[in-house]
C-alpha positions in Angstrom: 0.0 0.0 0.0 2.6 2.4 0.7 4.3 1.7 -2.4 1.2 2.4 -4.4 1.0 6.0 -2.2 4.6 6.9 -3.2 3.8 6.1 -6.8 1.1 8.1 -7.2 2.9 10.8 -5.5 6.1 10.8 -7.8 3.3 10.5 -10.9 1.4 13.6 -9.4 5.5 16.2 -8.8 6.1 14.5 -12.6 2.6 15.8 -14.0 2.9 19.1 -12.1 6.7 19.7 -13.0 5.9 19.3 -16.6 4.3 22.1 -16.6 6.6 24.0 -14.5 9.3 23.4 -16.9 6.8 24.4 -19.1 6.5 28.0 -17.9 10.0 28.4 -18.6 9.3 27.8 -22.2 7.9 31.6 -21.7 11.8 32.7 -22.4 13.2 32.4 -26.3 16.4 30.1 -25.9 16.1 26.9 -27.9 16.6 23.6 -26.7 18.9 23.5 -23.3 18.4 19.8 -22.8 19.9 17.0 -24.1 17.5 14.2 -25.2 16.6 12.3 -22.1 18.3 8.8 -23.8 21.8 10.7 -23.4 21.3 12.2 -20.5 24.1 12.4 -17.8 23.6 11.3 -14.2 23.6 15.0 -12.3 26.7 13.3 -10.0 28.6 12.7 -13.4 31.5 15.4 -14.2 31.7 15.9 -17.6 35.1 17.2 -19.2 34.0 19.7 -22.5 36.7 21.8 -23.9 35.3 25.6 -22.5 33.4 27.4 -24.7 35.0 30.9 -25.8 33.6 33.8 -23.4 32.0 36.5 -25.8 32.9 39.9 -26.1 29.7 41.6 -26.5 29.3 46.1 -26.1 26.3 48.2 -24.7 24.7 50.1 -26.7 22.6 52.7 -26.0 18.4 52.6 -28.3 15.9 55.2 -28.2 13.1 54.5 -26.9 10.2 52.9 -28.3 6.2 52.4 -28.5 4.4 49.4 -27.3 3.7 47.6 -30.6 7.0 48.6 -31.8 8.5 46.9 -28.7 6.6 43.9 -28.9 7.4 43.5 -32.6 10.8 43.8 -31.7 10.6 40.9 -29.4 9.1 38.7 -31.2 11.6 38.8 -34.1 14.5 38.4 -31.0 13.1 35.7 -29.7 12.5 33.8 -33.2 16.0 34.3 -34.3 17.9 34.1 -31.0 16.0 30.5 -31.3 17.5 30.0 -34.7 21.5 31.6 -33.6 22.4 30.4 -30.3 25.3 28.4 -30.1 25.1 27.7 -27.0 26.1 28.8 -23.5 27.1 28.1 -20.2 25.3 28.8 -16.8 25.3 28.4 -12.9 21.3 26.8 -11.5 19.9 26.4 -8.7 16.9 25.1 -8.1 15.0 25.3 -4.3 12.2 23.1 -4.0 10.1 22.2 -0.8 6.6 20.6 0.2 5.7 22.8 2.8 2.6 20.3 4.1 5.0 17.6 4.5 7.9 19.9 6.0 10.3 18.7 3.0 13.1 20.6 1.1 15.9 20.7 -1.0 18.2 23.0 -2.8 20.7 21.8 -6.0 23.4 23.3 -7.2 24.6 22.8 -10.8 26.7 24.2 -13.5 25.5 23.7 -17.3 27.3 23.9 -20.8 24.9 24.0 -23.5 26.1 23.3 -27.2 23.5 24.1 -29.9 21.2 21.8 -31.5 20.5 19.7 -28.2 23.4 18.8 -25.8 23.6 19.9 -22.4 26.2 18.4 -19.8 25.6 19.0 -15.8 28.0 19.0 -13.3 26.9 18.8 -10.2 28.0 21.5 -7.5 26.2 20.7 -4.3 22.9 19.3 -2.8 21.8 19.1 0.7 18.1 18.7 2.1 15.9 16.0 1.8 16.8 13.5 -0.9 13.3 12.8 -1.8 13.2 16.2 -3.2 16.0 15.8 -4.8 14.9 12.9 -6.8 11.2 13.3 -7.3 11.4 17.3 -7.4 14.3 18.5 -8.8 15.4 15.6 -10.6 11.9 15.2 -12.3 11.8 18.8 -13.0 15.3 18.5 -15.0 13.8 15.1 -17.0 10.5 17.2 -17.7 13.1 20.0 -19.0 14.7 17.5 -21.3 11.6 15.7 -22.5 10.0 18.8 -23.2 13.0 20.3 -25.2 13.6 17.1 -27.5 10.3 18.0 -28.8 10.9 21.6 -29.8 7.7 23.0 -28.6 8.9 26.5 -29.4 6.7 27.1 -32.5 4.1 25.7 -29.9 4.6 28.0 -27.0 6.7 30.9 -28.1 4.5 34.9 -27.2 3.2 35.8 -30.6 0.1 36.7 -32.0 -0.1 33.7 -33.3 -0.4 31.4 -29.8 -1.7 34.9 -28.1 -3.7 37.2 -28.1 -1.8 40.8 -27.0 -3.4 43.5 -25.6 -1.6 46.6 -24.3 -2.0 47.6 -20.9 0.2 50.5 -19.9 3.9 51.6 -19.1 5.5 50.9 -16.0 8.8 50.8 -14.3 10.6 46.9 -13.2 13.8 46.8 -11.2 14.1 50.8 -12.4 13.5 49.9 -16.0 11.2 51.5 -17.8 8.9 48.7 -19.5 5.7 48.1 -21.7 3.1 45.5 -19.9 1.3 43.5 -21.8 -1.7 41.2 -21.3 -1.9 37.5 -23.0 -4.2 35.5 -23.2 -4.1 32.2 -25.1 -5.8 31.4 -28.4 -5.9 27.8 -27.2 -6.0 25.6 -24.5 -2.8 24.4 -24.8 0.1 22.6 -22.3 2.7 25.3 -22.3 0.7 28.2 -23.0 -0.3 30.7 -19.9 -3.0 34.0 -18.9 -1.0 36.7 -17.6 1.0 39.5 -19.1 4.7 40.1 -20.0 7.2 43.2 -19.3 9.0 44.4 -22.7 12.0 46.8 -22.3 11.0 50.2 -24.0 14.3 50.3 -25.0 15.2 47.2 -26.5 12.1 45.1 -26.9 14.1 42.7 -23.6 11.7 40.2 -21.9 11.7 41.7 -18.2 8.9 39.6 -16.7 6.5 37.3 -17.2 3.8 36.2 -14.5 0.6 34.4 -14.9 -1.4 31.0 -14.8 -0.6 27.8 -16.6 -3.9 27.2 -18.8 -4.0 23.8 -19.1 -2.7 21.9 -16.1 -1.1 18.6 -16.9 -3.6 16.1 -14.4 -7.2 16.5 -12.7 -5.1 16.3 -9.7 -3.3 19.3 -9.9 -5.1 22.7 -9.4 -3.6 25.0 -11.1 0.2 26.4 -11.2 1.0 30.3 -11.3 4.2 31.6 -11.8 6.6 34.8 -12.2 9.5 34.9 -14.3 12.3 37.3 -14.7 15.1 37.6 -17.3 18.4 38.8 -18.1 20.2 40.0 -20.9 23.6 38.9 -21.9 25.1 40.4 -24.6 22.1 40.1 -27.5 20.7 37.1 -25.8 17.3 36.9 -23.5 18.2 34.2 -20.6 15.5 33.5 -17.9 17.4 34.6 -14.4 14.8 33.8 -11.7 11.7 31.9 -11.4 8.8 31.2 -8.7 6.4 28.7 -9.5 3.9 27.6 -6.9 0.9 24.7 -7.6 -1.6 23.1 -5.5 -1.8 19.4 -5.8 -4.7 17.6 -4.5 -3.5 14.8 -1.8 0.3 16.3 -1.5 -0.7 20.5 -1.3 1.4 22.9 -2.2 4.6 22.2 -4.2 6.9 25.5 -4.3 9.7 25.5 -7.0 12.2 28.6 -7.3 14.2 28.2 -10.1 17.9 31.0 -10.4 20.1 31.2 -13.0 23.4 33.3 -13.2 26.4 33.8 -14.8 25.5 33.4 -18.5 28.2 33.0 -21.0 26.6 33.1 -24.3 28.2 32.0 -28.0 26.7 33.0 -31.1 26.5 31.9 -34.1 27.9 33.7 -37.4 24.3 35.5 -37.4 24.9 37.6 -34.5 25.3 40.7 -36.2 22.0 40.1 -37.5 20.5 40.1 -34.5 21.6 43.1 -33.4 20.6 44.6 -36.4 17.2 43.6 -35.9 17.1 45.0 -32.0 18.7 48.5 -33.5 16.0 48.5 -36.3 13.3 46.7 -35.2 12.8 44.5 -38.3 
């Protein structure tokens, strides 16, 4: 009996952390994952030859409307999916059960090589191993089934998948940014209600908060998020994410999600892409 129980509870974090991998889909890198038949054991220490670090300069954009902003995004995002090389990172992901007083936060560095390799090493751990395993674990392996399918066309803001209405200007983290509302042409896994904060300047992703529209199982109750982003170099990397659902027999299952320390490489179309952020086409 208590082997059915945990089995249904593992099923349940695997159904809700879908879609909390999902939500990160909200940012435009392609795949980060590799395919989960290749995937590395997180204890396994991977030796890659370094990517080079970029050299990349600020520069300085007027400032522009809403619907040039959002334009601007969208044509970002769709290329930056179509030239990133690939990347390296530091994560770490905190998870707990608060009902059953369980938690555990994991450490781990990340080298991304463009179309779909990704190899962890793994920094540190400590908390409750059954997070580690059936949380964070399962939220990784959601990460990497998700990505072998290339949902982007799927998922990605556009007014194709959305439907965009402008709301008003406001200010994020002293930035001055253009808030939009989305909501969904579809009920579709991936795919949330909310709005998003676009960078007057650039057409950056800021922020995104909202509600998961589809949830993955009858069991879970619905999952809301907030999502912020960084900018490295011409490149839109998520940099924090809190994700909180309600799951019916477990409760609440909290998920924050950092990133830091982004070293991106482009491909040869990087000029192009910052032609397209200076000129909006």
């Amino acid at each position: 009996m208590l082997a059915r129980i945990q089995k249904l509870f593992s099923c349940l974090l695997l159904a809700m952390l879908a879609s909390v991998a999902a939500a990160q889909n909200v940012y435009p890198v392609r795949a980060a994952f590799v395919p989960a038949a290749d995937a590395p054991s997180f204890s396994s220490v991977v030796r890659e030859r370094s990517l080079p670090e970029p050299l990349f300069k600020p520069v300085a954009y007027p400032r522009m409307g809403p619907e040039l902003a959002f334009e601007v995004y969208v044509n970002r995002s769709a290329l930056q999916h179509a030239t990133l090389a690939g990347y390296t990172a530091v994560t770490t992901v905190d998870a707990s059960l608060p009902d059953s007083k369980q938690r555990g936060e994991f450490e781990l560095s990340r080298q991304f090589t463009a179309p779909h390799i990704l190899k962890f090493k793994s920094v540190r751990f400590k908390g409750d191993n059954f997070v580690k395993v059936n949380v964070i674990g399962r939220l990784l392996q959601s990460e990497v089934e998700r990505e072998q399918k290339d949902t982007y066309a799927d998922v990605a803001v556009n007014r194709k998948n959305y439907k965009v209405a402008y709301k008003k200007t406001d200010y994020v983290n002293g930035r001055l940014v253009h808030v939009y509302q989305l909501k969904p042409r579809t009920r579709r896994t991936g795919l949330f209600k909310g709005h998003i904060y676009l960078d007057g300047f650039t057409g950056s992703i800021v922020r995104a908060e909202g509600r998961m529209v589809k949830p993955p199982s009858l069991f879970i109750k619905n999952i809301e998020f907030t999502q912020d982003f960084t900018d490295a170099g011409p490149f839109m990397f998520p940099a924090r994410l809190h994700s909180e659902a309600r799951v019916r027999l477990i409760g609440r299952v909290l998920v924050d999600v950092n990133n830091r320390e982004y070293r991106p490489v482009a491909a040869d179309s990087t000029p192009a892409l910052a032609a397209s952020v200076a000129g909006g086409n």
